[in-house]
C-alpha positions as CSV (number, residue, x, y, z in Angstrom):
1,X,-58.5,-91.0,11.0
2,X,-61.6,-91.8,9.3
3,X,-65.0,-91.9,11.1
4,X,-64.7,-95.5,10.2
5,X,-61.8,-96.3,11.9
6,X,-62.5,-94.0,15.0
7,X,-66.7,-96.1,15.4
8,X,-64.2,-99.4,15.1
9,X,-62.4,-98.2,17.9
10,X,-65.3,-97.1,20.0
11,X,-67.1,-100.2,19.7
12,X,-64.2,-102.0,21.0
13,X,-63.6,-99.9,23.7
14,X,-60.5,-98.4,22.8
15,X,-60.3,-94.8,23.5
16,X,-58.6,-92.6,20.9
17,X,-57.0,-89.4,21.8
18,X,-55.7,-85.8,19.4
19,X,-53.1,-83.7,20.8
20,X,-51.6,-80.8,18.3
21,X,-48.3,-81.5,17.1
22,X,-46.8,-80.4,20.6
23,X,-48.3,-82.9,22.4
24,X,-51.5,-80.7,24.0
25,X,-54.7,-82.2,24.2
26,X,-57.5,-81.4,22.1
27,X,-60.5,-84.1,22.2
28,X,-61.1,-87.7,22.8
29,X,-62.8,-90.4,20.9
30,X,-64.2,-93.0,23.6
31,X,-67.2,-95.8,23.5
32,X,-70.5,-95.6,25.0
33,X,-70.2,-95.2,29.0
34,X,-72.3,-97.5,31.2
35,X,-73.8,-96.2,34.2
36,X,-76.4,-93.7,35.7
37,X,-75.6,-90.6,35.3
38,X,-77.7,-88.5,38.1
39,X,-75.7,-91.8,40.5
40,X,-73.0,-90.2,39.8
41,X,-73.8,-86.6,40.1
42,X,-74.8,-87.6,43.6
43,X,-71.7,-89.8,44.8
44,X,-69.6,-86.6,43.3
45,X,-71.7,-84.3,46.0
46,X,-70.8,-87.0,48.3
47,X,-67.2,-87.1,48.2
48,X,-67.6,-82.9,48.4
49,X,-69.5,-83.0,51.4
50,X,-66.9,-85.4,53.0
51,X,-64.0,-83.5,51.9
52,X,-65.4,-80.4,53.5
């Protein structure tokens, strides 16, 4: 896949995906990501807390 092809994909939001040739994942291609990250962090040590 050419890096082309793969910044196409991205900027459409379509996520592209390897795998080795039995199927095992190796790394993922996906567009920019919205959001705050340190929000996140911080709703992650929320749902810990709660689980606890």
């Amino acid at each position: 896949m050419s890096p082309y092809l793969m910044g196409f994909c991205a900027e459409r939001d379509v996520t592209v995906s390897f795998l080795t040739e039995y199927g095992r994942f190796l790394a993922r291609v996906q567009g920019p990501v919205s959001g705050n990250v340190l929000l996140r962090r911080e709703q992650y040590r929320w749902a810990d807390d709660l689980r606890q």
